[in-house]
C-alpha positions as CSV (number, residue, x, y, z in Angstrom):
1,X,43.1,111.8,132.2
2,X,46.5,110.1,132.7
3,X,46.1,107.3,135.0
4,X,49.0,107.0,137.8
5,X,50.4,103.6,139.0
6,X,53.6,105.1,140.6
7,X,55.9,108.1,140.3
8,X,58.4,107.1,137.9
9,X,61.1,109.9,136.9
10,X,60.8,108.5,133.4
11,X,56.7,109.8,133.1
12,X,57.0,112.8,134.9
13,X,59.5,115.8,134.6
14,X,59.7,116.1,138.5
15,X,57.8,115.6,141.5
16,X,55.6,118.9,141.2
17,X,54.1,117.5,138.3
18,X,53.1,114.3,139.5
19,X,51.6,115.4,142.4
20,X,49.6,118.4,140.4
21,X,48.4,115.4,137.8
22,X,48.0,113.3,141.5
23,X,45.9,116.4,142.5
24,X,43.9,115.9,139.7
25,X,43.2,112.4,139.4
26,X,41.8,112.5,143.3
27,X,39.5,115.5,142.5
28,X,38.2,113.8,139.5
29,X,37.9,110.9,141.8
30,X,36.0,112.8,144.6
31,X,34.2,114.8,141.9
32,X,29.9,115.2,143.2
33,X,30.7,112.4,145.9
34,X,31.2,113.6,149.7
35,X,30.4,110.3,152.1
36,X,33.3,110.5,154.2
37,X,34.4,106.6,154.8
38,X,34.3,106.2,151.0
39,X,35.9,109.3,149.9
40,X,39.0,108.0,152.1
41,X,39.0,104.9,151.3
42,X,39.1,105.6,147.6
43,X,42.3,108.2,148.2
44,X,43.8,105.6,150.3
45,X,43.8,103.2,147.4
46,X,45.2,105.8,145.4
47,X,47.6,106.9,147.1
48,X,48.9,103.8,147.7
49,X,49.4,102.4,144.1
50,X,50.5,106.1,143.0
51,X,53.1,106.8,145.9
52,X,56.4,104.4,145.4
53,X,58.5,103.1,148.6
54,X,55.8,103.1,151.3
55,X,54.3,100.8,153.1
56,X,51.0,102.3,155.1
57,X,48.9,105.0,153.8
58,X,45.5,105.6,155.2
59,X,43.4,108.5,157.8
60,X,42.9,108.8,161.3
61,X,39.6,110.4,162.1
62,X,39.5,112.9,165.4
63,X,36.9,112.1,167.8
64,X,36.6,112.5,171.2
65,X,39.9,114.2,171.5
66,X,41.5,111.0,170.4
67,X,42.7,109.5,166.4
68,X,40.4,106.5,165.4
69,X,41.9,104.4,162.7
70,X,40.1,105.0,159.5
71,X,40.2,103.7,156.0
72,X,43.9,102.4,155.0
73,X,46.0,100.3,153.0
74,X,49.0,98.1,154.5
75,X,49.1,96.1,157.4
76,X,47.1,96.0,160.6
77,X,47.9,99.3,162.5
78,X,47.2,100.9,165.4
79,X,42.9,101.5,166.5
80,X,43.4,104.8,169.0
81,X,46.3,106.9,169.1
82,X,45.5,110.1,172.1
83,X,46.2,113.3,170.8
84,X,49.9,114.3,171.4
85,X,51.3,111.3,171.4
86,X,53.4,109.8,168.6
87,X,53.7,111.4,164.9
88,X,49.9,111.0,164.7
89,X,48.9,112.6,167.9
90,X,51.5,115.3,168.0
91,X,50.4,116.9,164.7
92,X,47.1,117.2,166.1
93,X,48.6,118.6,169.0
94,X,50.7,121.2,166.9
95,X,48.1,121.9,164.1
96,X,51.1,120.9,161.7
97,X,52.4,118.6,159.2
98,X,55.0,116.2,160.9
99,X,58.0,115.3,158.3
100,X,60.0,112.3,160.1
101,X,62.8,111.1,158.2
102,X,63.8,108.4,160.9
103,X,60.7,107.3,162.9
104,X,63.3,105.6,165.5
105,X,64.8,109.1,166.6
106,X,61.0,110.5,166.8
107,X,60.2,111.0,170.5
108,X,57.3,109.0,171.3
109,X,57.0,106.8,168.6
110,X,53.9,104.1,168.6
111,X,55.3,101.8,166.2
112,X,52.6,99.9,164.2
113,X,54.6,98.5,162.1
114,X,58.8,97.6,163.0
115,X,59.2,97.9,159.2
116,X,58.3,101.6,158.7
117,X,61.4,103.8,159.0
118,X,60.0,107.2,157.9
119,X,56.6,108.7,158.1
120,X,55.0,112.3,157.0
121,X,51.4,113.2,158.6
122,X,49.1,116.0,157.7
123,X,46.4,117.2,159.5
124,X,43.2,117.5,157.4
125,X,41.5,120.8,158.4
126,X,37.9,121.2,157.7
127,X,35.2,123.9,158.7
128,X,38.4,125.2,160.6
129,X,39.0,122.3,162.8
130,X,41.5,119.6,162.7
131,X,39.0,116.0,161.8
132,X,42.2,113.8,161.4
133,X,45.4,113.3,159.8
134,X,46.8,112.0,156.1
135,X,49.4,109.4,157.6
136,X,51.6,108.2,155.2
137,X,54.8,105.4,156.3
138,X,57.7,104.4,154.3
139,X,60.4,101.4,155.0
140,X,62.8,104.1,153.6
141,X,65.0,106.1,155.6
142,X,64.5,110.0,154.6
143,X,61.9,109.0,152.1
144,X,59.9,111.9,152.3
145,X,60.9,115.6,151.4
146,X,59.7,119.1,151.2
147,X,58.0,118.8,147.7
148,X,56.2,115.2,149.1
149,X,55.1,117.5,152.1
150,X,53.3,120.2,150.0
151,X,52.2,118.0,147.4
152,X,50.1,116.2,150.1
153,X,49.3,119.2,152.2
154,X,47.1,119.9,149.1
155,X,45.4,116.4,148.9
156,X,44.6,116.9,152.8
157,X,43.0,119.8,151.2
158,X,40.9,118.5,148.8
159,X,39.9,115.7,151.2
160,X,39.0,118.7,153.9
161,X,37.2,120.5,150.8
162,X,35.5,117.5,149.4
163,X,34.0,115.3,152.0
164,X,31.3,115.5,154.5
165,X,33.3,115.8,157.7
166,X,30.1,116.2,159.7
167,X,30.0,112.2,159.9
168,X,32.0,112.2,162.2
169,X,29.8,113.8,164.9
């Protein structure tokens, strides 16, 4: 299997592909594992070196009606975020991705990190409930776009498919 360190327009013909190959590599990845702290961690790591101009990637796990930080990679962020408030909170409150091209105009903002300019979140829906969110931050300003969003809607998937979300009760 091809082994991804970054998109690069010079490896793949277009985004589509390197997500599907993305895709891939994470299944391969979760492949007969399901423990739910590891599972995220290891697709935090890879999202991280596969995913160019971010600069926090990681999961926040619902419980309790609030986010709790889970496995990540970047700098320190926030531990609880309630549900409906910033980009994390009000996916979960809107059961829908949240594409934020400047985090600065974003209503609500919790800012983690004054570095991050743009941010995408995806709810992770498992057993039909929301058990967290894919939350992905960029110092780029309109870093993320329409292909990035479903490209990742379909890693939340595998991550909803492929790990045992019932830790968290």
């Amino acid at each position: 299997m091809k082994q991804i360190n970054s998109f690069s327009p010079n490896e793949y013909n277009d985004k589509k592909e390197f997500y599907k190959t993305l895709q891939m590599q994470l299944k391969s990845l979760l492949e007969n594992e399901s423990p739910l702290i590891p599972n995220l961690a290891n697709a935090s790591s890879l999202l991280s070196l596969a995913l160019p101009d971010i600069n926090w990637v990681g999961f926040y796990l619902l419980k309790n009606k609030e986010l709790i930080l889970g496995p990540f990679q970047g700098k320190p962020a926030c531990i609880r975020i309630p549900v409906g408030k910033g980009v994390c909170g009000t996916a979960v409150a809107q059961a829908k991705t949240q594409l934020v091209p400047d985090v600065h105009a974003f209503p609500g903002h919790i800012a983690c990190d004054s570095e991050s300019n743009s941010e995408i979140v995806i709810p992770i829906i498992a057993n039909n409930r929301i058990v967290g969110v894919l939350d992905i931050d960029s110092p780029v300003y309109n870093r993320f776009d329409q292909t990035d969003l479903k490209g990742l809607e379909e890693v939340a998937q595998i991550l909803a498919y492929s790990c045992n979300w019932n830790e968290l009760v």
